[in-house]
N, C-alpha and C positions, 0 to 999 in steps of 0.2 A: 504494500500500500504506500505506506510514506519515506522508508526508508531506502534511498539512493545508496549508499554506502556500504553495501554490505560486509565489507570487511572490520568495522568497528562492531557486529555483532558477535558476543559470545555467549557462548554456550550456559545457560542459567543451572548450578549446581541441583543436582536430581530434580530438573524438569521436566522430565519426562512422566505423562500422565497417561493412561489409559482409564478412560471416562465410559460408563457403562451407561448409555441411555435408551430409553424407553418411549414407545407412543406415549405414557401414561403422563409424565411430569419430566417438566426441563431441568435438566441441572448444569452445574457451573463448576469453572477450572479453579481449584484447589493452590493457593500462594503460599507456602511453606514459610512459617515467620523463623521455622530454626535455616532456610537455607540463606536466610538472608544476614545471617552470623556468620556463614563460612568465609573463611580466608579469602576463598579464590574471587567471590564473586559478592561487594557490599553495597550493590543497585538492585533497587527489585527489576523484577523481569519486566519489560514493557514492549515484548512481540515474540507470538507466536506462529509457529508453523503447527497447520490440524490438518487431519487428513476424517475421514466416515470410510471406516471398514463395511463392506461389502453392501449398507442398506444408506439409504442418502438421508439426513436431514434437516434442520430447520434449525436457524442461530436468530437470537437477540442481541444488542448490546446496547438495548435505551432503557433500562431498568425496567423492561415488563417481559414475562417469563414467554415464548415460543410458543406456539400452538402449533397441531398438526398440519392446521389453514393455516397459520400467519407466520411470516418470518421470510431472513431470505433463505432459501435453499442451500445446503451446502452436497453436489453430487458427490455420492460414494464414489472414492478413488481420488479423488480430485484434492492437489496440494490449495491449499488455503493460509493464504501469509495476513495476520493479523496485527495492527499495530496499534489500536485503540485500548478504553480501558479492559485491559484483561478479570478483573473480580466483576464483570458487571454480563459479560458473554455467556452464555447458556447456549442448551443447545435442548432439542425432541428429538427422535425417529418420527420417521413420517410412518411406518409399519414397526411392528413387530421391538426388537431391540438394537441398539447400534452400539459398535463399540469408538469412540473418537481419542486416537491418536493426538497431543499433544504436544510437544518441544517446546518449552520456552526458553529464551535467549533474553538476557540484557542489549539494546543496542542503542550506544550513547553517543 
């Protein structure tokens, strides 16, 4: 989205999320307050890369949670580079359950 530079982005220590969602209720990426103690990395994350294993679904990110009708799309498979606020993003399956792949990265 906004970031040009991708070489100032690193890697956000155990950002790596594997998010179990459901038709049922949206949920949201998890900001680890102890990763933000570690040594390597003292910025919180502010972009991520998502992916939707194999069922495609539906993202928020204006503080109202996703429905199976509303949201935008995110296709299964498909890389999804995210640079907005990350604790505000959710996510539905449009069917059945999805699993979404997350990385977060500090890029400053």
């Amino acid at each position: 989205m906004g970031f040009a530079n991708y070489t100032a982005i690193k890697p956000w220590v155990g950002g790596m999320q594997a998010i179990s969602a459901t038709s049922a209720a949206a949920v949201g990426i998890t900001i680890s307050s102890a990763s933000a103690a570690s040594s390597q990395n003292t910025l919180q994350p502010n972009f991520a890369v998502i992916t939707a294993e194999a069922v495609s679904c539906r993202w928020r990110d204006d503080g109202t949670d996703p429905t199976t009708a509303l949201g935008m799309v995110l296709p299964a498979n498909q890389r999804f580079e995210y640079d907005g606020d990350l604790r505000k993003i959710k996510f539905i399956a449009l069917t059945g359950t999805v699993l979404v792949n997350v990385s977060l990265y500090n890029a400053s």
